[in-house]
C-alpha positions in Angstrom: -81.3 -4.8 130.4 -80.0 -6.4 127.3 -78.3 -9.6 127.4 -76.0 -11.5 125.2 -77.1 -15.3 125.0 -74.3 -17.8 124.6 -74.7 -21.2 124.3 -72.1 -22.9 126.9 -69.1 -24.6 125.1 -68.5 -28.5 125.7 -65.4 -29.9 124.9 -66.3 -33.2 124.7 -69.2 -33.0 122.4 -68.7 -37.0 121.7 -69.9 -37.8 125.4 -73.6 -36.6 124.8 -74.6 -39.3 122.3 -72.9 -41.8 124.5 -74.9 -41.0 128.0 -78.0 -41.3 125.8 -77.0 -44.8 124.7 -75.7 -45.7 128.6 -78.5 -44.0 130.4 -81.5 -45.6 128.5 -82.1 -42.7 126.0 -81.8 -40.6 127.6 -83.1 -36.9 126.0 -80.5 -35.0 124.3 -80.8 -31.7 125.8 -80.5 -33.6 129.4 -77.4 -35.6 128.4 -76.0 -32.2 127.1 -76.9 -30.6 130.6 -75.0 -33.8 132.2 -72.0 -33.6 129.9 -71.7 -29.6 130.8 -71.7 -30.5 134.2 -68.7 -33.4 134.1 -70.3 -36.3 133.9 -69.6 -38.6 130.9 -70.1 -42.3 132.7 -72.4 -44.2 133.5 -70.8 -44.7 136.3 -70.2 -40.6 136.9 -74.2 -40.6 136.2 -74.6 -42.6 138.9 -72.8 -40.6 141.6 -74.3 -37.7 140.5 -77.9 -38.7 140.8 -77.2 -41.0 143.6 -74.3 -39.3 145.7 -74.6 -40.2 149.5 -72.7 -38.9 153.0 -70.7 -41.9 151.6 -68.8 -39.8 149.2 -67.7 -37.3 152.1 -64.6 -36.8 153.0 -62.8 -37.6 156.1 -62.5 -34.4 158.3 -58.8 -35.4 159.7 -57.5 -35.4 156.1 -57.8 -31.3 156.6 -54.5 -29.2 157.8 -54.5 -29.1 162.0 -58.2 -31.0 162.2 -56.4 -33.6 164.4 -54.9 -31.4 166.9 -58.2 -29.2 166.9 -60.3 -32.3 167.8 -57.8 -33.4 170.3 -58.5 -30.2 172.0 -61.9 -30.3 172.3 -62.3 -33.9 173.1 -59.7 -32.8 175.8 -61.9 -29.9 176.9 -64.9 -32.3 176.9 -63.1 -34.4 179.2 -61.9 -32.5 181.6 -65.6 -30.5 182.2 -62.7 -26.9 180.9 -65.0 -24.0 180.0 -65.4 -23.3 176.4 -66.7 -20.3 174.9 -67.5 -20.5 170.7 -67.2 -17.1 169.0 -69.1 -17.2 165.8 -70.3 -14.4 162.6 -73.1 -12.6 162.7 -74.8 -14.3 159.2 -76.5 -16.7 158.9 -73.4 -18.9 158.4 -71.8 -18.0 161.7 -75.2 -18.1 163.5 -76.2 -21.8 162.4 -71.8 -22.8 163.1 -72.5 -21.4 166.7 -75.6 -22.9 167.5 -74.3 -26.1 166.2 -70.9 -26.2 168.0 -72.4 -25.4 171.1 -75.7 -27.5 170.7 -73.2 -30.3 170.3 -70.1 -29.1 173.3 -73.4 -28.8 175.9 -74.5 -32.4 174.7 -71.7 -33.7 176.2 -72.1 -31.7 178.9 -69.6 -28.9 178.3 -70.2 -25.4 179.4 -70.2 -24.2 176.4 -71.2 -20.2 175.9 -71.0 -18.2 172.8 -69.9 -14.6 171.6 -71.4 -12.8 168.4 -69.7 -9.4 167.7 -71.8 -6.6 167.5 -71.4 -5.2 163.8 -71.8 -1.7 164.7 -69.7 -1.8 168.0 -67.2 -4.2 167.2 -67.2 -5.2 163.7 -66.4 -7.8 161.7 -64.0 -10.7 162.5 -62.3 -11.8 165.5 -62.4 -8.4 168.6 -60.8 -7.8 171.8 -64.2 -7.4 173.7 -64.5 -11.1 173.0 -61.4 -12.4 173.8 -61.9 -11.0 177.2 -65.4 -12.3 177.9 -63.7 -15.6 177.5 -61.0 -14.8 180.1 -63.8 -13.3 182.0 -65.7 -16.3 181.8 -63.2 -19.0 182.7 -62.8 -20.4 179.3 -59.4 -21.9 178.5 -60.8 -22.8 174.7 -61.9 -20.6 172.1 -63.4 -21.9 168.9 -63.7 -19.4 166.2 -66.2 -19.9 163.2 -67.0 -18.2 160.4 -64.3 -15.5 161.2 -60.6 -15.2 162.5 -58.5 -16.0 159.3 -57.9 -12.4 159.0 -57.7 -11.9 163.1 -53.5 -12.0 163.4 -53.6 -9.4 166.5 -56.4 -10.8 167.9 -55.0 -14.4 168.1 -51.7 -12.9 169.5 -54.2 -11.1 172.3 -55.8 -14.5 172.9 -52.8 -16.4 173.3 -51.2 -13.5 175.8 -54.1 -14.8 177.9 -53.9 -18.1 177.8 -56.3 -19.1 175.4 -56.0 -21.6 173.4 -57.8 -20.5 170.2 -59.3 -22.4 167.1 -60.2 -20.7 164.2 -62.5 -23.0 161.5 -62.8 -20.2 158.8 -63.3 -20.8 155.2 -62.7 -17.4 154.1 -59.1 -16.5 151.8 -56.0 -16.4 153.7 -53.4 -13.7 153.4 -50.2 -14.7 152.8 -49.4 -15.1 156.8 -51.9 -17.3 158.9 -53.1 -16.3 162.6 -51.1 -17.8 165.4 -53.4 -20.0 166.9 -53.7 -23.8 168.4 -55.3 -24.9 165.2 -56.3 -22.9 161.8 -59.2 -24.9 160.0 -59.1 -23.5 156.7 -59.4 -25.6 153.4 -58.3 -22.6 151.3 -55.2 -22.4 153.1 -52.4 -22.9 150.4 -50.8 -25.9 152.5 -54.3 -27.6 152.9 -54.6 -30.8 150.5 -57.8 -31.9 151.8 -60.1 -32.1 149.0 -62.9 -29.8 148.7 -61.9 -26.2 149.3 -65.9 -24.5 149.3 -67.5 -25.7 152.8 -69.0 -22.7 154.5 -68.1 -21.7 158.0 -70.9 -24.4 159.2 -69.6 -27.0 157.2 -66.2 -26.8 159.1 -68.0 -26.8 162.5 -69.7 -29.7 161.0 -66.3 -31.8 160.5 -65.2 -30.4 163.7 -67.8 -32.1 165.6 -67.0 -35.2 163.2 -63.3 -34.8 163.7 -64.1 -34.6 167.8 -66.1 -37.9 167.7 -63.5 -40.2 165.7 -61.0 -38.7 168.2 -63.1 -39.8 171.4 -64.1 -43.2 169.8 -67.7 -42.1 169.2 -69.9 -42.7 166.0 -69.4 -40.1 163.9 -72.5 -40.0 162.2 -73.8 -38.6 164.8 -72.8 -35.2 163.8 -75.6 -35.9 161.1 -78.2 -34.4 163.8 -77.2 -31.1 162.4 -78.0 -31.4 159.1 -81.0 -29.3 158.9 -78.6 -26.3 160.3 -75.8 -27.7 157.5 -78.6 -27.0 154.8 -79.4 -23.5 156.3 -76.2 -22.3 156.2 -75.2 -23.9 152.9 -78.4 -21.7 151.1 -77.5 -18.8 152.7 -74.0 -18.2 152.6 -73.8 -18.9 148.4 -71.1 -21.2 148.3 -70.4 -23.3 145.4 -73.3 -26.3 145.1 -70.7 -29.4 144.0 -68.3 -31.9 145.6 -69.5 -32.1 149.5 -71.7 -29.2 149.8 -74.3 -31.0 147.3 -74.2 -33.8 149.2 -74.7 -32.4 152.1 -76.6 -29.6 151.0 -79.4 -32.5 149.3 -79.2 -34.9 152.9 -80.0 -31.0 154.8 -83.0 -30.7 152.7 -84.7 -33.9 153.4 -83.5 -33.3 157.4 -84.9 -29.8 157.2 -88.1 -30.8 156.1 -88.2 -33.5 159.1 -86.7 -30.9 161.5 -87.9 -31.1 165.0 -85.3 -28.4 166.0 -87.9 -26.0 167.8 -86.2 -23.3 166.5 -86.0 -23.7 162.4 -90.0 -24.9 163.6 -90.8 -21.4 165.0 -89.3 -19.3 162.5 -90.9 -21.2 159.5 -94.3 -20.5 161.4 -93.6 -17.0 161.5 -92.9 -16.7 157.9 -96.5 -18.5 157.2 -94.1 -21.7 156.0 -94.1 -25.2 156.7 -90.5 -26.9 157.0 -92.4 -30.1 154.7 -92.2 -27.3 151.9 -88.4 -26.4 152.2 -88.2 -28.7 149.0 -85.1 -26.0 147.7 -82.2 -23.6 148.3 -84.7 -20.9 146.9 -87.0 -21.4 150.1 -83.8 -21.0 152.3 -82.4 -18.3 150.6 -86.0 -16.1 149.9 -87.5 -17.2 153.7 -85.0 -18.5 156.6 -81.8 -16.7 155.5 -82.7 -13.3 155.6 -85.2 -13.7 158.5 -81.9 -15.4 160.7 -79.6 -12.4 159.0 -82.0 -9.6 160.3 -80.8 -10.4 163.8 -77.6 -9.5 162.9 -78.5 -6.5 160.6 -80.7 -4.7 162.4 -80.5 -5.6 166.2 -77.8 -8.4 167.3 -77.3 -12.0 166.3 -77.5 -13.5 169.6 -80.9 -13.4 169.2 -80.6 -15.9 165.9 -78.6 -18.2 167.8 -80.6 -18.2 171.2 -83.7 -19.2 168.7 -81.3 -22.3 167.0 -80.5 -23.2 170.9 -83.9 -22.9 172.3 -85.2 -26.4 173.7 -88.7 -26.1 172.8 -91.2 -24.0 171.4 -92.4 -21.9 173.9 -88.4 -20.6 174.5 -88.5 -20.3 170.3 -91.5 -18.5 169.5 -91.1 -15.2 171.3 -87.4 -15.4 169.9 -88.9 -16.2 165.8 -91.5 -13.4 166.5 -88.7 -10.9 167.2 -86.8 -12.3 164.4 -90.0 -11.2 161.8 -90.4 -7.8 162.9 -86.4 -7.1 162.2 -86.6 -8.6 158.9 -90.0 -6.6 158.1 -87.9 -3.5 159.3 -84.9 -4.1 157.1 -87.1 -4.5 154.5 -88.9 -0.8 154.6 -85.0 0.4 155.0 -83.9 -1.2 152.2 -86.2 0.4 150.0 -85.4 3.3 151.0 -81.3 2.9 150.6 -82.3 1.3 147.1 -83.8 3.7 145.8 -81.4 6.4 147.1 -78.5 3.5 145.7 -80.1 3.7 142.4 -80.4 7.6 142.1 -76.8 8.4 142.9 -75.5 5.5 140.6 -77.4 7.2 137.5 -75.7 10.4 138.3 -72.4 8.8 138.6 -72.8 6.6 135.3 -73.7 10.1 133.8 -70.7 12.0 134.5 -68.1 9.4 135.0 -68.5 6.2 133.1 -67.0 4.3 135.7 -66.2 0.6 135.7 -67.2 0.2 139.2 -69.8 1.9 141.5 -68.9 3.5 145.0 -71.4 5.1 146.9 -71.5 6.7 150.6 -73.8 7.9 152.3 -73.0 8.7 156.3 -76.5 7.5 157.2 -77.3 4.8 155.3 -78.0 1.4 157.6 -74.9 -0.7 157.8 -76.8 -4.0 158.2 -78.4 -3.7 154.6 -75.9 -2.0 152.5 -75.0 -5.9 151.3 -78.4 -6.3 150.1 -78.5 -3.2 148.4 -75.0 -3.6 146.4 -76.3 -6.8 145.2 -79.6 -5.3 143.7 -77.8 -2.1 142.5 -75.2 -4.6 140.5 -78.1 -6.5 139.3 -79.8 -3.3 137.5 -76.3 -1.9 136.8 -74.1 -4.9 135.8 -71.1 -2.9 137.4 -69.3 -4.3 140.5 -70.4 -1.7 143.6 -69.5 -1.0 146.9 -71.9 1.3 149.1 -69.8 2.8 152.1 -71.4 4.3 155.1 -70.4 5.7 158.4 -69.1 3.3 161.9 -68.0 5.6 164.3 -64.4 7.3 163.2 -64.1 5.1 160.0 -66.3 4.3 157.0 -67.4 0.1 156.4 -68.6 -0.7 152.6 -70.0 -4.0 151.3 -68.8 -5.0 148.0 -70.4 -7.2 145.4 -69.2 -8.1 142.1 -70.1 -9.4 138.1 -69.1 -13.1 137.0 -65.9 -13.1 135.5 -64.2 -10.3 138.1 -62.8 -10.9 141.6 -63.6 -8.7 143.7 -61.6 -9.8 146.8 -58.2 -9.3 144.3 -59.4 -5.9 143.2 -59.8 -4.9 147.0 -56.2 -6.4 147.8 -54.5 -3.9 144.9 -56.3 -0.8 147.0 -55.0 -2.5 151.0 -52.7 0.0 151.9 -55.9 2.4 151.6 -57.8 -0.2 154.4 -58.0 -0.4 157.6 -59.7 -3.6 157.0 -61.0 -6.4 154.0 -61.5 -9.8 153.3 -64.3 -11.7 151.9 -64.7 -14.2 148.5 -64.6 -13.8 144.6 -68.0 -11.9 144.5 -68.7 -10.4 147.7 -66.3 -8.5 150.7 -66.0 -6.4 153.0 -64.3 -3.5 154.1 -63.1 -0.5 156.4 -60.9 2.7 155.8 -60.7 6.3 157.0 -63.7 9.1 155.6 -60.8 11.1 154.0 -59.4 8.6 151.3 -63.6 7.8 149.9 -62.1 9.9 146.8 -58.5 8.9 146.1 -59.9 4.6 147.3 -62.9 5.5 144.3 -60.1 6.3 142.2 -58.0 3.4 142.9 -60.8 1.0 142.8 -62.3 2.2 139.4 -58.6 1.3 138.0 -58.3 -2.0 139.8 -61.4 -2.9 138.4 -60.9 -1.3 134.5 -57.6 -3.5 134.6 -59.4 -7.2 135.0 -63.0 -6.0 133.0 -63.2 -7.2 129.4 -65.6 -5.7 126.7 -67.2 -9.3 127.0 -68.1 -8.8 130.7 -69.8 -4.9 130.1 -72.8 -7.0 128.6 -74.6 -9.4 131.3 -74.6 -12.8 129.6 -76.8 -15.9 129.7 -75.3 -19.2 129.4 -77.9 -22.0 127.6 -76.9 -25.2 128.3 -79.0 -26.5 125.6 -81.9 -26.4 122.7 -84.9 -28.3 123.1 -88.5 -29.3 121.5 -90.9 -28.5 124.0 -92.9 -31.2 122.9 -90.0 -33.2 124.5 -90.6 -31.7 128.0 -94.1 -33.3 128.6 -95.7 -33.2 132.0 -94.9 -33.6 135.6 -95.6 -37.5 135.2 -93.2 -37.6 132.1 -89.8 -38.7 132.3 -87.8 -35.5 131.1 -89.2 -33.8 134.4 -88.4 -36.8 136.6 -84.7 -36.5 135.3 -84.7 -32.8 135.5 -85.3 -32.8 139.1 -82.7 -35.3 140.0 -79.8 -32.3 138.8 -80.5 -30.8 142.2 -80.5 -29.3 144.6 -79.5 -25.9 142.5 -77.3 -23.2 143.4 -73.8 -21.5 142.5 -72.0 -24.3 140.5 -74.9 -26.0 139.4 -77.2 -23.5 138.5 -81.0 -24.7 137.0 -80.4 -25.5 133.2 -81.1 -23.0 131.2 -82.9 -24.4 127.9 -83.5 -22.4 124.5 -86.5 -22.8 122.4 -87.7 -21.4 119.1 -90.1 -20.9 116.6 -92.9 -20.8 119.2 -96.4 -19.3 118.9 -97.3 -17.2 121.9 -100.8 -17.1 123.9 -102.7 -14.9 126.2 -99.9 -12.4 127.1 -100.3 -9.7 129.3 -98.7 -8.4 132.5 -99.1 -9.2 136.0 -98.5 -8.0 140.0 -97.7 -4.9 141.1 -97.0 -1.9 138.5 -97.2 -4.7 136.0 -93.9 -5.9 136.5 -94.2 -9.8 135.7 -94.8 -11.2 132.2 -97.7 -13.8 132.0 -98.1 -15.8 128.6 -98.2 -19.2 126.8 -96.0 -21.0 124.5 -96.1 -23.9 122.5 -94.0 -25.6 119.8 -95.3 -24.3 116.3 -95.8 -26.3 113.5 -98.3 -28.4 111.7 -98.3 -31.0 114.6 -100.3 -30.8 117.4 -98.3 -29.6 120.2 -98.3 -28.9 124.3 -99.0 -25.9 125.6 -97.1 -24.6 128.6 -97.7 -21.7 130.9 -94.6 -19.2 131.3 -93.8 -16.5 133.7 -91.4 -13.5 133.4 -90.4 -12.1 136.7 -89.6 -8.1 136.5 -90.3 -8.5 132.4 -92.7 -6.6 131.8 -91.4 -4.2 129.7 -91.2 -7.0 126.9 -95.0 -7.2 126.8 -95.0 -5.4 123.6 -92.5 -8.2 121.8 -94.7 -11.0 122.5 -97.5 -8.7 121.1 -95.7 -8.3 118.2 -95.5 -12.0 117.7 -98.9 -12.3 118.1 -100.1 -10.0 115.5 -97.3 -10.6 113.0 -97.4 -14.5 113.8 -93.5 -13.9 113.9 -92.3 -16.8 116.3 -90.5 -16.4 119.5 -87.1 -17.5 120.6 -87.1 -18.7 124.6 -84.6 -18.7 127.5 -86.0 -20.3 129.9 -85.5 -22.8 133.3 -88.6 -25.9 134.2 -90.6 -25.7 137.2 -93.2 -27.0 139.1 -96.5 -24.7 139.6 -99.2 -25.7 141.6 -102.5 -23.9 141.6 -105.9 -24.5 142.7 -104.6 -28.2 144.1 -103.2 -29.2 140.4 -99.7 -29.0 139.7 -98.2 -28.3 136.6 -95.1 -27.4 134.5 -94.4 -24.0 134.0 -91.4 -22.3 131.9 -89.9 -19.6 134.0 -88.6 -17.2 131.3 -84.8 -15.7 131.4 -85.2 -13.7 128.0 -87.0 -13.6 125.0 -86.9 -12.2 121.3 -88.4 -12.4 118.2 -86.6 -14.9 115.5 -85.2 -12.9 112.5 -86.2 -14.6 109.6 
């Protein structure tokens, strides 16, 4: 796939000199990164490097935190039953297990419900609601899910329920009657940082909870290794709070004694020590916790999150490895089925947008496969399958167009939506497939732009790479300081040019990965530094080119660690490259 580089635009070019001067010469290219990202003090510099649970913000500060803490520190006690009904991602799973982990700690009777995604769906259910009654619960704390649930709550509170809902998903323009919505995108919500996940708002919960029952509320910091889980997973925005907490997660992750997170990383041959990123959430826990929900039911994800040691994990972890090694065969399968019936519809149809429906495609991995068919299409796509009388669809989206708003202009063609800027969900009846295509190929050709047909790479700056040095050197030290990385705050992207190019040739499977060396041309002696190209193979032939024509090479390309053989090294993982035109 083409793509159009653009270097990203600062509007305060005047800064980047300054943080130099205030941050001990700093390099150019790093100040520029810095600058891009809103920091243009010393001072700012400071917090950003240095930012600490400190910096978080009080949890009462959010719309109806009081009166849900008040409940639950009421529930607490007087020993009342409590049943937590959570999503079936990873972000509901890890908000479950955390709620209850903490509810039982203080010796509630805490249970939990996790919809079934084939039998009941998404979002708040009926079946649910009664196993609470059925149970003896008077409290119901929904997380993850319920902002959408308006005749579910009404259900719940014609039996007596009083009903919770922490949700961080958009509200329509009415809110669920309930005891307390938790909901920092609600429109009448001033509390600071709109972009926790599900998680994070059981997180404040339990902090909210404390403060209200005179406890220390640092000790809702036991759950941080779940908070960093669930951060990775669900994609949300990587500033403000969620970097915080998302960076104190990592270092409790990596420490995590929770037998659970222990006996899944052992299944997926890892070591929690090595979580050192979002990537080794994202790539190894995530989808290994989301299999339970795709392919079987997440219960089983939250037992192993609840389990007290390792013997109760293990068994639980093992079962959660052969799921995900199943969804993996089926996805392959869907994929390539995906891919085939998108060529034939970009053939005849030019569409804006994808749809594609198959009756017997899995419904627990159509999310994954709309996410890899955007990637090799650069269209927004929804693949639609069959659940029972009606057809459910995942939907994922391009930067630059909202795919929740393009769903709201098709709603009176759903039975059910909801979701966030670039992914959603969605139900509606197998006869309007056609005239919904129709109507969301329009929604979508109204908000694209011929600037968002080509996928785009945004460089936040030029550099020397005799400025980079090695691991020891100070650019790198800096460098790693900018994370953790994620949506928001993304791993710089750095150009470089008039390189010479080394030892090229393709690696892995079908020769799909690029493998080559760059260093600085010139007269001057210069480092040389080992890059790899992930599914760019196909561009073996330019840096053979530049080889035999000595024509130098232009470099997208993010900085990482590599370590082989016991030696660790830097290593430039490549976004794009091209031969410089003379």
């Amino acid at each position: 796939m083409a793509y159009r580089w653009t270097q990203r635009s600062l509007d305060t070019p005047e800064v980047v000199p300054r943080l130099r001067h205030e941050l001990n010469d700093l390099a150019p290219p790093l100040a520029r990164v810095l600058a891009l990202r809103g920091v243009t003090t010393f001072e700012e510099a400071k917090h950003f490097f240095r930012a600490d649970r400190s910096a978080l913000h009080d949890p009462l500060r959010m719309q109806d935190m009081q009166a849900a803490a008040a409940r639950i520190a009421r529930a607490i006690d007087q020993d009342e039953r409590v049943l937590v009904y959570g999503d079936y991602d990873v972000d509901g799973t890890t908000a479950t297990a955390l709620v209850v982990d903490f509810l039982r700690s203080r010796g509630v009777d805490a249970s939990f419900f996790i919809p079934d995604r084939y039998e009941d769906g998404y979002g708040l259910c009926r079946r649910g609601i009664d196993e609470a009654v059925e149970q003896g619960a008077s409290v119901v704390v929904a997380l993850d899910c319920g902002i959408a649930g308006h005749e579910e709550a009404a259900y719940a509170q014609e039996q007596g329920l009083d009903l919770i809902i922490a949700d961080h998903h958009t509200p329509k323009d009415t809110l669920p009657e309930a005891l307390a919505v938790l909901d920092p995108k609600r429109p009448d919500d001033d509390y600071p940082f709109p972009e926790l996940p599900g998680c994070g708002l059981g997180f404040k919960l339990v902090q909210a909870t404390l403060v209200h029952r005179d406890e220390d509320p640092d000790a809702a910091f036991d759950y941080l290794d779940l908070l960093a889980v669930a951060i990775a997973s669900d994609i949300v925005p990587l500033y403000g709070e969620n970097r915080i907490l998302m960076a104190e997660g990592l270092r409790a992750l990596q420490n995590s004694t929770r037998p659970g997170l222990q006996a899944l990383t052992e299944a997926a041959s890892l070591d929690l020590s090595d979580v050192t990123s979002t990537g080794n959430i994202v790539f190894t826990l995530g989808p290994r916790i989301n299999a339970a929900g795709r392919m079987d039911h997440a219960s089983t994800a939250v037992e192993l999150l609840l389990a007290q040691d390792f013997a109760e994990a293990e068994p639980r972890a093992a079962e959660l490895e052969r799921l995900n090694r199943e969804r993996r065969s089926i996805d392959d399968a869907i994929e390539e089925a995906a891919i085939e019936r998108a060529e034939r519809q970009i053939t005849s149809r030019s569409p804006h947008a994808l749809v594609l429906y198959d009756p017997d495609w899995h419904l627990g991995v159509i999310g994954i496969v709309a996410s890899s068919v955007v990637e090799r299409f650069h269209k927004p796509t929804i693949l639609l399958t069959r659940d029972g009388d009606e057809v459910t669809g995942s939907a994922r989206s391009i930067e630059g167009i909202n795919i929740y708003e393009a769903l709201a202009d098709c709603e009176e063609m759903l039975t059910q939506f909801g979701g966030h800027d670039h992914a959603a969900g969605l139900s509606l009846a197998p006869d309007d497939i056609d005239a919904f295509q129709d109507r969301f190929d329009a929604a979508i050709g109204k908000r694209v732009t011929p600037e968002l047909l080509t996928p785009t790479i945004e460089v936040d700056a030029s550099v020397d790479l005799n400025m980079i040095g090695s691991v020891e050197d100070r650019f790198w030290a800096v460098l790693k300081q900018f994370g953790p990385f994620g949506p928001s705050n993304p791993k710089p992207v750095f150009h470089a040019q008039d390189l010479a190019v080394d030892a090229a040739r393709t690696v892995g499977s079908n020769d799909k990965h690029l493998k080559f060396k760059v260093q600085q041309a010139g007269p001057a002696e210069s480092d040389s530094f080992d890059a790899i190209g992930f599914g760019m193979g196909d561009q073996l032939s330019v840096l053979r080119q530049s080889q035999r024509t000595g024509t130098p090479l232009e470099l997208l390309f993010s900085l990482e660690e590599n370590t082989w053989n016991g030696r660790t090294n830097l290593q430039l993982k490549a976004r794009d490259l091209r031969l410089m035109e003379e």
